[in-house]
MDTraj code that builds the backbone (N, CA, C; nanometers):
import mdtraj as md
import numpy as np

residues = "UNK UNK UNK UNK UNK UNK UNK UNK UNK UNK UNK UNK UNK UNK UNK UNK UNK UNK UNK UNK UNK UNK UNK UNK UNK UNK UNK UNK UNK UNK UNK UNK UNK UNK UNK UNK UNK UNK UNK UNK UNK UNK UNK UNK UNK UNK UNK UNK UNK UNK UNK UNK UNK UNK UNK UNK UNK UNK UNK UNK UNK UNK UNK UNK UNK UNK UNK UNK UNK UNK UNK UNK UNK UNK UNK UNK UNK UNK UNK UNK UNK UNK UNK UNK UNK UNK UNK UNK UNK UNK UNK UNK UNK UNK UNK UNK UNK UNK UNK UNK UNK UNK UNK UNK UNK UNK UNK UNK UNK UNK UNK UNK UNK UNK UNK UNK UNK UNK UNK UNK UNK UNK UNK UNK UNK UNK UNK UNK UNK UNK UNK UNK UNK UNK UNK UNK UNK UNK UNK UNK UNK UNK UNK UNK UNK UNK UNK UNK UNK UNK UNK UNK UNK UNK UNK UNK UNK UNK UNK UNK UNK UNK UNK UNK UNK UNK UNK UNK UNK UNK UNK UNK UNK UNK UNK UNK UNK UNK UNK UNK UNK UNK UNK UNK UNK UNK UNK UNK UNK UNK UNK UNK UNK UNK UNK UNK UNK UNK UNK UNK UNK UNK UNK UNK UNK UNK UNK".split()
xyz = np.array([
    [0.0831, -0.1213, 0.0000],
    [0.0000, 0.0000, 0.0000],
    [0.0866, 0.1264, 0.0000],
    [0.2133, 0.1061, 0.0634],
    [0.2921, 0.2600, 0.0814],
    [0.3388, 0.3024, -0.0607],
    [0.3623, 0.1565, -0.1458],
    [0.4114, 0.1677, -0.2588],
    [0.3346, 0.2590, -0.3377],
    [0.2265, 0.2097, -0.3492],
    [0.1112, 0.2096, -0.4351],
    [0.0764, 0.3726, -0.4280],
    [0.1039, 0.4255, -0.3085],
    [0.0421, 0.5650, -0.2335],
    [0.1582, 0.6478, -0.3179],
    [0.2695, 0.5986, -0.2828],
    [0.4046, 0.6758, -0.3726],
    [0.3743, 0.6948, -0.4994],
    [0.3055, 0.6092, -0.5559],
    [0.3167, 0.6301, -0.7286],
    [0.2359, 0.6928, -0.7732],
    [0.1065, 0.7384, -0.6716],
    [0.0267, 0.8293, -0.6975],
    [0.0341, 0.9426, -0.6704],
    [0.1865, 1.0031, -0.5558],
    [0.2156, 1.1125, -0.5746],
    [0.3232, 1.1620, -0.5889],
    [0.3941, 1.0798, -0.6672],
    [0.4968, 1.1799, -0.7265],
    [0.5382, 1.2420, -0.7878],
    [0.6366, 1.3139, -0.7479],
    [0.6043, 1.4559, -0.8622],
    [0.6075, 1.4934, -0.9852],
    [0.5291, 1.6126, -1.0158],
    [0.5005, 1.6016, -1.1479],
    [0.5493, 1.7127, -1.1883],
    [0.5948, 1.7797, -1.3398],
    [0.6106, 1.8970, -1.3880],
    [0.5006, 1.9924, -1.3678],
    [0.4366, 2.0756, -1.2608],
    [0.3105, 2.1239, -1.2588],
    [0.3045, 2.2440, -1.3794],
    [0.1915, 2.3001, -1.4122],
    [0.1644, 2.4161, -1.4872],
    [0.1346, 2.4851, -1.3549],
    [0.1352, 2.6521, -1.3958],
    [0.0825, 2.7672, -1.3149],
    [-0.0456, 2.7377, -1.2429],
    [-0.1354, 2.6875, -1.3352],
    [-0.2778, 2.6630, -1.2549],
    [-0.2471, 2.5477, -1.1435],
    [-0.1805, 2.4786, -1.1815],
    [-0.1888, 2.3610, -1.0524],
    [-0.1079, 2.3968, -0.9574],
    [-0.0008, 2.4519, -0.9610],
    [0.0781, 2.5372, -0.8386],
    [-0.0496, 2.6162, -0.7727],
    [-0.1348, 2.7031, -0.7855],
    [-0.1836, 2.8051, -0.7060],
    [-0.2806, 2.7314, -0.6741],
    [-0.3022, 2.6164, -0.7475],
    [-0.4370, 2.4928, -0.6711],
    [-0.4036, 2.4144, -0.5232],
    [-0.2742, 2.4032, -0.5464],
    [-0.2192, 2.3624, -0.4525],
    [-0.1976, 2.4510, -0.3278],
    [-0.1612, 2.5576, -0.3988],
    [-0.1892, 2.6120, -0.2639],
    [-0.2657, 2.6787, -0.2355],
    [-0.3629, 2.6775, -0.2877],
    [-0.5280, 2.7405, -0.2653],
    [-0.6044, 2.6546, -0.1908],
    [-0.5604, 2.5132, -0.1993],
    [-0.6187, 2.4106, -0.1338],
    [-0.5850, 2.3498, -0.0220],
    [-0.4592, 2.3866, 0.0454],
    [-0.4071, 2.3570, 0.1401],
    [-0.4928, 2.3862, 0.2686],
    [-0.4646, 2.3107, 0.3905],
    [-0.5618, 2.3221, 0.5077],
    [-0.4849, 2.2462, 0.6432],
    [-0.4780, 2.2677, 0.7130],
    [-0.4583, 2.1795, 0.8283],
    [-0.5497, 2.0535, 0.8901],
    [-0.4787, 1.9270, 0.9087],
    [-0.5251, 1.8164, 0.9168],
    [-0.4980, 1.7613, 0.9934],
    [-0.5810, 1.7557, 1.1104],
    [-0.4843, 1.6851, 1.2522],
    [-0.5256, 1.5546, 1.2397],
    [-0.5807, 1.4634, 1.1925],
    [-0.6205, 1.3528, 1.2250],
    [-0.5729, 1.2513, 1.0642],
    [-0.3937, 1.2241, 1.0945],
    [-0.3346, 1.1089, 0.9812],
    [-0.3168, 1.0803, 1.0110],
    [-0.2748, 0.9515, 0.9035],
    [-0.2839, 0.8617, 0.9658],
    [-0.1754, 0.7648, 0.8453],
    [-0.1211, 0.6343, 0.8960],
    [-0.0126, 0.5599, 0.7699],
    [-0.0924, 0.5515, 0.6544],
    [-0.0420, 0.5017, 0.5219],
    [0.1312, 0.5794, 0.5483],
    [0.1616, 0.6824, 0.5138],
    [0.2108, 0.7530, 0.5952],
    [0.3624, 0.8732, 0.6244],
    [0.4148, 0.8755, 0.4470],
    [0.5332, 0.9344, 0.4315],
    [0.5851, 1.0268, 0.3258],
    [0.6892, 0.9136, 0.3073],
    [0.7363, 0.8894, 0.2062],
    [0.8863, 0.7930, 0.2488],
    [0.9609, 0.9271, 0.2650],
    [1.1192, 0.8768, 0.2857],
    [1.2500, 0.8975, 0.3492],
    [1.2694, 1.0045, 0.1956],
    [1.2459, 0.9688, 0.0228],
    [1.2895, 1.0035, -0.0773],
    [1.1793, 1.1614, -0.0771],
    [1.0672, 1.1264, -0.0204],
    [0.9507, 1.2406, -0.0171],
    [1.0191, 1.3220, 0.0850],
    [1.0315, 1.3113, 0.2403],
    [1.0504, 1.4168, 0.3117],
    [1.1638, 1.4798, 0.2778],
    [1.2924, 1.3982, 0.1813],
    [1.3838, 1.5229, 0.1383],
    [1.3584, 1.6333, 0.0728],
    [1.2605, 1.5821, -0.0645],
    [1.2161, 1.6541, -0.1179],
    [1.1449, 1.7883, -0.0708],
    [1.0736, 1.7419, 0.0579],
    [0.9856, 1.8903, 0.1531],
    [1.1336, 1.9456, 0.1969],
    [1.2130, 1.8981, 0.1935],
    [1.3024, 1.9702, 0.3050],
    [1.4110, 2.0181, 0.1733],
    [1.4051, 2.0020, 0.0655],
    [1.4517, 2.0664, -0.0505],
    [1.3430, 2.2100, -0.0328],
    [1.2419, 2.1618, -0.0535],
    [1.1432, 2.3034, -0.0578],
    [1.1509, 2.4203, 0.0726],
    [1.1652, 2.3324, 0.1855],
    [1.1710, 2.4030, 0.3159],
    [1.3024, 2.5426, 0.2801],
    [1.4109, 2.4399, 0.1986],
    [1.5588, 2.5510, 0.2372],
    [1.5377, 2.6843, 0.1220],
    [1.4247, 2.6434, 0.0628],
    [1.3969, 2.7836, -0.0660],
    [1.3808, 2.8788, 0.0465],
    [1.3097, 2.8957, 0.1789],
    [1.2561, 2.9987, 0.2364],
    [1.3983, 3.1437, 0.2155],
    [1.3066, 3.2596, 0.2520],
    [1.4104, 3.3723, 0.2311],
    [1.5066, 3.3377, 0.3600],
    [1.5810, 3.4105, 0.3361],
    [1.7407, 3.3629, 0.3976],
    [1.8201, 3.4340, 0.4309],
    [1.8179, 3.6172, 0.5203],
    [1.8765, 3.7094, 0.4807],
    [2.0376, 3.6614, 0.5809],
    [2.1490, 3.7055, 0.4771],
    [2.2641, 3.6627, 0.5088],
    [2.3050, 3.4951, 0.5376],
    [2.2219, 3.4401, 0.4491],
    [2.2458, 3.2640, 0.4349],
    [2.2489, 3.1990, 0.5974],
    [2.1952, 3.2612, 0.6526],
    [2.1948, 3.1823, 0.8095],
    [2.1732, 3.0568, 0.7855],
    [2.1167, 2.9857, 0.7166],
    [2.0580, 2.8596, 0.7542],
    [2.0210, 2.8110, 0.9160],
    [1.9099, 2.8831, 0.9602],
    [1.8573, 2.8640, 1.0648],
    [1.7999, 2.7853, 1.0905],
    [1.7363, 2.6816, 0.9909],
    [1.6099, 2.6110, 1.0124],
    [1.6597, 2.4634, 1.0432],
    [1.5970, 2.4172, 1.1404],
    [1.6285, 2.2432, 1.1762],
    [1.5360, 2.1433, 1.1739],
    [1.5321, 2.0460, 1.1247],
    [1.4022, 1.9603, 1.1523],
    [1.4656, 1.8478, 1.2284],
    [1.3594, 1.7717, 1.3209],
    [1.4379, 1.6246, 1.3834],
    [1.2778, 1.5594, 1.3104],
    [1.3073, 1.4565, 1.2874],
    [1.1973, 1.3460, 1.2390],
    [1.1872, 1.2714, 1.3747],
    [1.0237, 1.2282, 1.3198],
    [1.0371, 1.1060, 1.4438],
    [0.9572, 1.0314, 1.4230],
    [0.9204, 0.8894, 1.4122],
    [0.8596, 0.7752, 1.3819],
    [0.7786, 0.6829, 1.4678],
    [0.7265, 0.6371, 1.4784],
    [0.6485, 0.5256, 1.5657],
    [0.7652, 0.3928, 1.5788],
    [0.7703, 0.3684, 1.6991],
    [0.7270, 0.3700, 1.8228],
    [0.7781, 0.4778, 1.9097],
    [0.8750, 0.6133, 1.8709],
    [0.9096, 0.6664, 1.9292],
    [0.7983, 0.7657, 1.9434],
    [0.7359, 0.8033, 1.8558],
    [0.6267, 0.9260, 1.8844],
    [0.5195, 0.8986, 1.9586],
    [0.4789, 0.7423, 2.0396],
    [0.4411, 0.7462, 2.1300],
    [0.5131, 0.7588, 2.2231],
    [0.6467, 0.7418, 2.2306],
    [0.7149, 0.7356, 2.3685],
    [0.7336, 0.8928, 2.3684],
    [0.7405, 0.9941, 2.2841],
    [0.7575, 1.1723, 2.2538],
    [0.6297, 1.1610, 2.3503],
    [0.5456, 1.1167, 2.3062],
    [0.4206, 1.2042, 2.3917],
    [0.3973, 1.1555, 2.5590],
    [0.4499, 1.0343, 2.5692],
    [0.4193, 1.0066, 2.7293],
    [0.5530, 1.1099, 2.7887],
    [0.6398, 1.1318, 2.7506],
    [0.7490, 1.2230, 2.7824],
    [0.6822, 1.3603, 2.8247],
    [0.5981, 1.4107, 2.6906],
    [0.5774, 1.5369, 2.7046],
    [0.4775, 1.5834, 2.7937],
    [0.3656, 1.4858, 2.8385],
    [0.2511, 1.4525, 2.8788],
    [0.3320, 1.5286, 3.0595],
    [0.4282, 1.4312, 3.0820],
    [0.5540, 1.4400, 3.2256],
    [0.5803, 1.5995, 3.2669],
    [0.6677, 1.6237, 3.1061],
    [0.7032, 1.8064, 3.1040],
    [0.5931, 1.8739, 3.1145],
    [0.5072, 1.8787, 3.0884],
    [0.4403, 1.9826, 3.0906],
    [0.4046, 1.9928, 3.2710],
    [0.3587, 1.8700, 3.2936],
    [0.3114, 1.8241, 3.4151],
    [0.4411, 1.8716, 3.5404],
    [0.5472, 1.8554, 3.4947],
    [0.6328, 1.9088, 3.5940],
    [0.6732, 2.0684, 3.5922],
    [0.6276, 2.1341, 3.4659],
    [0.6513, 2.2935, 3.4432],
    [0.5682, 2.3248, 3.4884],
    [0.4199, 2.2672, 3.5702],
    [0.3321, 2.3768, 3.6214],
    [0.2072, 2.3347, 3.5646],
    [0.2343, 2.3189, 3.4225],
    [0.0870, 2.2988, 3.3557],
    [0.0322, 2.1634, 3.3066],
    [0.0132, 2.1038, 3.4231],
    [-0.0406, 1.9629, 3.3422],
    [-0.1468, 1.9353, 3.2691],
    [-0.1557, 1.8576, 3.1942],
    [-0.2584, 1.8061, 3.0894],
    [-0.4069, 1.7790, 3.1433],
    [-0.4818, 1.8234, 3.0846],
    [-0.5999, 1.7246, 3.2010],
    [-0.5858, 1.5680, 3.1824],
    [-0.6715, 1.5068, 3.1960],
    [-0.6811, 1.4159, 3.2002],
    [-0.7450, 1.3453, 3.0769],
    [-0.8576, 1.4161, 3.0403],
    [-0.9102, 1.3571, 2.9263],
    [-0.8383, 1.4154, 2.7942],
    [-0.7712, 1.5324, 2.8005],
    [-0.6873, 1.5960, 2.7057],
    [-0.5476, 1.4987, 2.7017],
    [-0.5076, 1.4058, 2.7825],
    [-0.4035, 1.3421, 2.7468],
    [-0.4744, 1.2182, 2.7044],
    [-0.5577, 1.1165, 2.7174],
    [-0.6519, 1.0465, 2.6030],
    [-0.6581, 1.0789, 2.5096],
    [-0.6787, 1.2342, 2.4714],
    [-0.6882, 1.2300, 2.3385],
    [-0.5644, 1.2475, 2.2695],
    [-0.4670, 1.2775, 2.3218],
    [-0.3788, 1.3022, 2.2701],
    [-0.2782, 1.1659, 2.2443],
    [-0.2841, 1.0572, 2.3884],
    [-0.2405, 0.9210, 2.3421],
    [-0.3373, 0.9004, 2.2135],
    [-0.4045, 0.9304, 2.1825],
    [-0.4871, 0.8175, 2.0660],
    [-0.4528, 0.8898, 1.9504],
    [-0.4438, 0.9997, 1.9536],
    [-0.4308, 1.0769, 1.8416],
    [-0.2774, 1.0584, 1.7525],
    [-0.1484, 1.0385, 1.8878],
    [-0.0366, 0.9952, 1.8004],
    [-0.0369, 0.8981, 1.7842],
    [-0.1174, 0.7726, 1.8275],
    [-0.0950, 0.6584, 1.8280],
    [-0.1280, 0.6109, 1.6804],
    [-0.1786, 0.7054, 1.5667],
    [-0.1932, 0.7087, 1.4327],
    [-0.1344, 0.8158, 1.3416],
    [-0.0467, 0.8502, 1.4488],
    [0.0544, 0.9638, 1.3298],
    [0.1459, 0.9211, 1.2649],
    [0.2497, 0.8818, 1.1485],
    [0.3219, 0.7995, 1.1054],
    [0.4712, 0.8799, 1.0907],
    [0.4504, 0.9860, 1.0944],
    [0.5525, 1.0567, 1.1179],
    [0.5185, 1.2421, 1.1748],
    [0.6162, 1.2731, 1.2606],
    [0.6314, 1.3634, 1.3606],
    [0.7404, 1.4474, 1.3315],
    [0.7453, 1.5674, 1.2564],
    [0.8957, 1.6302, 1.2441],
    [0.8342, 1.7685, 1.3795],
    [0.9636, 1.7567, 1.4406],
    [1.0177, 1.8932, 1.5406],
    [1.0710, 1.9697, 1.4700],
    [1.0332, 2.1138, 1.5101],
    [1.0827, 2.1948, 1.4302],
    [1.1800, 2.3099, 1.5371],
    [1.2785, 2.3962, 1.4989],
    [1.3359, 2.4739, 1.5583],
    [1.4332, 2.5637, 1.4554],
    [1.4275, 2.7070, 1.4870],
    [1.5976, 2.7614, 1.4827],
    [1.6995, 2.7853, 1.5599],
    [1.8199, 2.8151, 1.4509],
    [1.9251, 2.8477, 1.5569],
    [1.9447, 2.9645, 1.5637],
    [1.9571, 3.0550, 1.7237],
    [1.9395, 3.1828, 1.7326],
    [2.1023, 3.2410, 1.6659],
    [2.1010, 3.3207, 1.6233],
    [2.2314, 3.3928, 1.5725],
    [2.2088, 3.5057, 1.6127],
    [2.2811, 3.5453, 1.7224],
    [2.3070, 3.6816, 1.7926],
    [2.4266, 3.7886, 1.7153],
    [2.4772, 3.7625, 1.6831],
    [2.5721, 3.7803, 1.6400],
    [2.6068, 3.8825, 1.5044],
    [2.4990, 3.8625, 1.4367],
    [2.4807, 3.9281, 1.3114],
    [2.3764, 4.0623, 1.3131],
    [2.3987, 4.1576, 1.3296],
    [2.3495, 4.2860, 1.3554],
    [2.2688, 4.2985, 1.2448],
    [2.2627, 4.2513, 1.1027],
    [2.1858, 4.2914, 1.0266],
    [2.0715, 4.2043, 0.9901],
    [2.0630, 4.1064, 1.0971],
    [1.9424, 4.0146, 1.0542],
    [1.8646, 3.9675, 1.2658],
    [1.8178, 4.0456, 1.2505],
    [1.7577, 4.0752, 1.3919],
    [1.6642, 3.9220, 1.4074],
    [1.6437, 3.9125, 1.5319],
    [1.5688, 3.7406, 1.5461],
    [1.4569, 3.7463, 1.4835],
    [1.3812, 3.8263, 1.4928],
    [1.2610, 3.8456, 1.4075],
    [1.2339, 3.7911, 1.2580],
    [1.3536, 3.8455, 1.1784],
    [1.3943, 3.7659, 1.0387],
    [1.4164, 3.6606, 1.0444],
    [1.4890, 3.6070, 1.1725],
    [1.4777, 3.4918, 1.1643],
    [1.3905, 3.3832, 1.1784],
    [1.2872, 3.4538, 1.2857],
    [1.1832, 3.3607, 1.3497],
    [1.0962, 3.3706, 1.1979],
    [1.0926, 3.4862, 1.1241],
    [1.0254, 3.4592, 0.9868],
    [1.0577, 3.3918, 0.9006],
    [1.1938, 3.3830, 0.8508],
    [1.2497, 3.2574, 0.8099],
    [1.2039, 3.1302, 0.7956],
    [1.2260, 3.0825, 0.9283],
    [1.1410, 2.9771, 1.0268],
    [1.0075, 2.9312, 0.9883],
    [0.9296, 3.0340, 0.9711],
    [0.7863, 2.9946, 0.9363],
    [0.8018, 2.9854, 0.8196],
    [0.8421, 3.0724, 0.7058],
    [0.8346, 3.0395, 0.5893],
    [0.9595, 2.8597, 0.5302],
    [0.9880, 2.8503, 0.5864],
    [1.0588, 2.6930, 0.5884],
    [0.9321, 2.5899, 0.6216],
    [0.8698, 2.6103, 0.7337],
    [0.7798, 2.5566, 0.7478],
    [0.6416, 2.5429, 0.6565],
    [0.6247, 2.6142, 0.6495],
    [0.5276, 2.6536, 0.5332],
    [0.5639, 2.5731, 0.3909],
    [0.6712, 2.6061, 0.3558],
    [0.7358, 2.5272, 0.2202],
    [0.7072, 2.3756, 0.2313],
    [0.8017, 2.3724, 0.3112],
    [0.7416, 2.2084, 0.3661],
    [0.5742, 2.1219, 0.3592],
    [0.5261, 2.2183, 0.4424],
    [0.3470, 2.2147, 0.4748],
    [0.3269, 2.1832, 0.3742],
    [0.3533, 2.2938, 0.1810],
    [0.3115, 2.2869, 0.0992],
    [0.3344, 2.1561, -0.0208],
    [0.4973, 2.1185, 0.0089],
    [0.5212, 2.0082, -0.0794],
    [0.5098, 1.9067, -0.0155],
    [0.4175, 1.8475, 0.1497],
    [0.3815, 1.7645, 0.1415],
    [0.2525, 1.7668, 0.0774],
    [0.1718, 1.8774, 0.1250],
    [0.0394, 1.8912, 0.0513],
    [0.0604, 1.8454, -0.1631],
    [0.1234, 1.9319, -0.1686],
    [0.1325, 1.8830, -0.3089],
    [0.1686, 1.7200, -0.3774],
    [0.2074, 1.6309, -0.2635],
    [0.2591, 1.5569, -0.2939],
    [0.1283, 1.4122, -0.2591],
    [0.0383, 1.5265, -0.1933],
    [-0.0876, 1.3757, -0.1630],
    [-0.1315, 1.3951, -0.0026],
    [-0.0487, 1.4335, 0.1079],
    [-0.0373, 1.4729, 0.2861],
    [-0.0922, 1.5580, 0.2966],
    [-0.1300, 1.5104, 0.3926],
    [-0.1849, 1.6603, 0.4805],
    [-0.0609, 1.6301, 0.5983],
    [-0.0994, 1.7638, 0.6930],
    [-0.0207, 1.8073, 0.7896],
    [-0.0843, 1.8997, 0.8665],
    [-0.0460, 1.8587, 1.0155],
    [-0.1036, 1.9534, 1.1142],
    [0.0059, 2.0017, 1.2218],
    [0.0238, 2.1582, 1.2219],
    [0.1172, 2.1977, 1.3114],
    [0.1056, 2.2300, 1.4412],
    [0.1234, 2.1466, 1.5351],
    [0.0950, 2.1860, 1.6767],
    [0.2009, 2.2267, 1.7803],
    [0.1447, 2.3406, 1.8508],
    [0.2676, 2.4103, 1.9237],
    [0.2604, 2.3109, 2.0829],
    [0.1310, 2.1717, 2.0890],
    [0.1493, 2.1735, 2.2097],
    [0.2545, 2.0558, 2.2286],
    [0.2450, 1.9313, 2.2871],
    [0.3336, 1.8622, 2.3583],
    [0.4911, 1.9145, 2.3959],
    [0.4340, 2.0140, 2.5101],
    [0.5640, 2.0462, 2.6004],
    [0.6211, 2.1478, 2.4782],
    [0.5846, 2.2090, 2.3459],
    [0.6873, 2.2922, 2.3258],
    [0.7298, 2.4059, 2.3457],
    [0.6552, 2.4580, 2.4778],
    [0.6795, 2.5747, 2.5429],
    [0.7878, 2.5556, 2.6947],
    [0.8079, 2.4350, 2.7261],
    [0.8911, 2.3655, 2.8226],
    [1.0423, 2.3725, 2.7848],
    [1.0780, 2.3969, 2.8643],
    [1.2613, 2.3563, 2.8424],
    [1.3023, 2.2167, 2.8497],
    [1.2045, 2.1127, 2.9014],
    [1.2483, 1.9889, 2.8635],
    [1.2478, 1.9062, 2.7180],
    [1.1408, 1.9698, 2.6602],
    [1.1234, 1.8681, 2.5801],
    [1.1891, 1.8960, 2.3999],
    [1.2493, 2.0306, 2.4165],
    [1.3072, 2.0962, 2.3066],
    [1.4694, 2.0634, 2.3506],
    [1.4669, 2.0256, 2.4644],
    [1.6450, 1.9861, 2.4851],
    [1.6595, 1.8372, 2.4445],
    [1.5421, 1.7723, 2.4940],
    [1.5520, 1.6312, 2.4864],
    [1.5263, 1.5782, 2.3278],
    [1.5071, 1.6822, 2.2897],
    [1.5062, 1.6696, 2.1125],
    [1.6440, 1.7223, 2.0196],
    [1.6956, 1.7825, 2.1595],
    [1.8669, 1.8080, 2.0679],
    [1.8699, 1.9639, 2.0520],
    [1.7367, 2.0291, 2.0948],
    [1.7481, 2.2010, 2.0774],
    [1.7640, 2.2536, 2.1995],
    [1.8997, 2.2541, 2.2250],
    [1.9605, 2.3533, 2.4038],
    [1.8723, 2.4918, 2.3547],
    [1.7622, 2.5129, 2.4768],
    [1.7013, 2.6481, 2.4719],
    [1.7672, 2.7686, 2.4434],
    [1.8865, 2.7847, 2.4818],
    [1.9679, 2.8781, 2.4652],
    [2.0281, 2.9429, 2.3234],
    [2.0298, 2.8038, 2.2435],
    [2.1093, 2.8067, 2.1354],
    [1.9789, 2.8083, 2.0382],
    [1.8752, 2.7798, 2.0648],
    [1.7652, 2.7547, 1.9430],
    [1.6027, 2.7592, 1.9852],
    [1.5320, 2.8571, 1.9082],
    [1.4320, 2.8734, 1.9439],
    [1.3014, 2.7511, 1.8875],
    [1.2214, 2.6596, 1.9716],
    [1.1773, 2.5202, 1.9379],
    [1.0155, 2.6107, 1.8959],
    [0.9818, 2.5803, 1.7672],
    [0.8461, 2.5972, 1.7135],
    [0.7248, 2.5459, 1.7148],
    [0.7578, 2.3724, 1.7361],
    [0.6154, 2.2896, 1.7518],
    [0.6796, 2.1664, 1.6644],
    [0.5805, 2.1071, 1.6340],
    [0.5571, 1.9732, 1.5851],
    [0.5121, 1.9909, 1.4646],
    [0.5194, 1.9309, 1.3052],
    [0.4310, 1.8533, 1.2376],
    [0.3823, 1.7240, 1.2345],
    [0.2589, 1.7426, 1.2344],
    [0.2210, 1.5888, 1.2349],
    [0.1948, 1.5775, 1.1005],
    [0.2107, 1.4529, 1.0275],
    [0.2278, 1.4468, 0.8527],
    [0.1882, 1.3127, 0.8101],
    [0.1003, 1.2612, 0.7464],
    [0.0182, 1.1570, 0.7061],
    [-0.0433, 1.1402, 0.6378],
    [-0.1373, 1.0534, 0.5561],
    [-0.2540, 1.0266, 0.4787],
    [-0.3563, 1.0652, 0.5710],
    [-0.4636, 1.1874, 0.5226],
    [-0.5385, 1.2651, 0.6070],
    [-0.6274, 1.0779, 0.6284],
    [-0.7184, 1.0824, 0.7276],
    [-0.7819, 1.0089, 0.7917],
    [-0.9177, 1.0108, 0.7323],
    [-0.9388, 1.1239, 0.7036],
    [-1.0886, 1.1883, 0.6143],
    [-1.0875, 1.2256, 0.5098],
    [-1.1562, 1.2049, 0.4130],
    [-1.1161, 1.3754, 0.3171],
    [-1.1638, 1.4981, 0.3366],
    [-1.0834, 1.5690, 0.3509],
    [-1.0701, 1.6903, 0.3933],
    [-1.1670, 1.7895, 0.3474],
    [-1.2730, 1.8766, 0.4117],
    [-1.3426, 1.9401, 0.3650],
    [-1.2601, 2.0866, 0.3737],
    [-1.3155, 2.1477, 0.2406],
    [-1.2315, 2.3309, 0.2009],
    [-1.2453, 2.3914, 0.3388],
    [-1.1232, 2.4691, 0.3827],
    [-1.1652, 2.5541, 0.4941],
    [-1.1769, 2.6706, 0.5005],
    [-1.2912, 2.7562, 0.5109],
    [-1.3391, 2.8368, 0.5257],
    [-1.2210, 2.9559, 0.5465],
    [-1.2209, 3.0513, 0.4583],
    [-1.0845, 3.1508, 0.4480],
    [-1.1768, 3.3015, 0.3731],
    [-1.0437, 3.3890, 0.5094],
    [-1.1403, 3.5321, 0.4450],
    [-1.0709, 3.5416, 0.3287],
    [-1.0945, 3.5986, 0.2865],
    [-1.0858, 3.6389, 0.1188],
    [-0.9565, 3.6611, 0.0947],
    [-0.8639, 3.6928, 0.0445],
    [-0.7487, 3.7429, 0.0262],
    [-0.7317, 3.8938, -0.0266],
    [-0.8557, 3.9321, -0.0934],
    [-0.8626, 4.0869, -0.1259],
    [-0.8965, 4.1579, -0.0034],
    [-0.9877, 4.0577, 0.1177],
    [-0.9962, 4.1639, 0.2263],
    [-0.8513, 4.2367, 0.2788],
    [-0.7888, 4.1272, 0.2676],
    [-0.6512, 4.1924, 0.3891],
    [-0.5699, 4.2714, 0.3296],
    [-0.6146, 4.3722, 0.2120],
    [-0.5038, 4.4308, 0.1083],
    [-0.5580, 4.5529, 0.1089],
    [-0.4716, 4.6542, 0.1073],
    [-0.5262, 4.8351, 0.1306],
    [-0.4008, 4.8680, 0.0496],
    [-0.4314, 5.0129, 0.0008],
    [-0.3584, 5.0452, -0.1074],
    [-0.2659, 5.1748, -0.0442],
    [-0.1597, 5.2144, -0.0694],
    [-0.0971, 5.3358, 0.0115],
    [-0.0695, 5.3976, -0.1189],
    [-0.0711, 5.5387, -0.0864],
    [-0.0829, 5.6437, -0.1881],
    [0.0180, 5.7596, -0.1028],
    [0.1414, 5.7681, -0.2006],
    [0.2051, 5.8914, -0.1569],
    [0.0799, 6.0172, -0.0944],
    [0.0914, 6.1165, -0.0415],
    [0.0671, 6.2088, 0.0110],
    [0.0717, 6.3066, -0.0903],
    [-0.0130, 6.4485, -0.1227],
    [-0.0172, 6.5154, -0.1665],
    [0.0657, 6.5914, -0.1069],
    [0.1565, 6.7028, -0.1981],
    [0.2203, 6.8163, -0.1339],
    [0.1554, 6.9057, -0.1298],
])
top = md.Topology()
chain = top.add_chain()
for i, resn in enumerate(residues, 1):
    res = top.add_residue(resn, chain, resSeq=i)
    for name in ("N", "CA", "C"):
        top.add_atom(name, md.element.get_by_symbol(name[0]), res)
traj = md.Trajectory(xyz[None], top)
């Protein structure tokens, strides 16, 4: 079946119209499920991820993958951190959340690396960076057949669980999770304001 899933999405020479379909159609999908992307697919997102803008070539952006059986053992971990930072899970919110990875097939962590150092690219550019990497990604799994859902919770506001993933707080700011799969449903369009609303026009000033 994983085979079979591959050959139906790989990539193709798109035209203009199918690029802006793609991403006209994109949506967040928390509920995937196997199979996951192969190993030859997630390079490919992570080919797309490194297009993001880049001021002064930082290469800020990091991904860690993570797979089953470990992404259940990620979440009984995180379930702990949060619980020892103050804010524990309820109770029925960690049910749903065991069940929910217990069908994710793959889990990428996301983070940058802070660069203090460079006066002309303030963290801000970078933390934008960041999203637009992410985003790239989002899009060439979407294009490729996946959905994906980005969640900021399991512990990624904790100092445990962004160290225990290899990102020392100090050195790198931790973003969240993708969760990335064969959506579970098919996905109904999601409801989006317009794109002409959010656009206003600026006009020099009369002298």
């Amino acid at each position: 079946m994983q085979a079979q899933h591959q050959a139906q999405v790989q990539a193709q020479p798109a035209s203009d119209s199918d690029v802006i379909r793609v991403l006209t159609s994109r949506r967040s999908v928390k509920s995937v499920v196997a199979p996951g992307p192969s190993r030859d697919q997630i390079e490919l997102a992570l080919e797309a991820a490194v297009r993001a803008p880049d001021h002064a070539a930082l290469r800020v952006w990091r991904f860690a993958m993570i797979e089953q059986p470990d992404i259940v053992e990620l979440g009984e971990r995180a379930i702990e951190a949060v619980a020892k930072a103050g804010r524990p899970m309820a109770p029925e919110k960690q049910v749903k959340t065991r069940e929910w990875l217990k069908g994710v097939p793959l889990l990428v962590a996301m983070a940058y690396q802070i660069h203090h150092d460079n006066p002309k690219v303030p963290e801000l550019e970078q933390t934008l960076s960041m999203g637009a990497a992410v985003m790239n990604f989002q899009n060439a799994m979407h294009a490729m057949g996946y959905a994906s859902f980005w969640s900021t919770g399991l512990g990624t506001f904790t100092e445990e669980v962004p160290t225990m993933l290899g990102f020392d707080t100090l050195d790198y700011r931790f973003v969240g999770f993708l969760a990335v799969g064969t959506p579970a449903f098919t996905p109904t369009p999601a409801t989006r304001t317009p794109g002409k609303s959010i656009l206003t026009r600026w006009t020099a000033p009369k002298a």
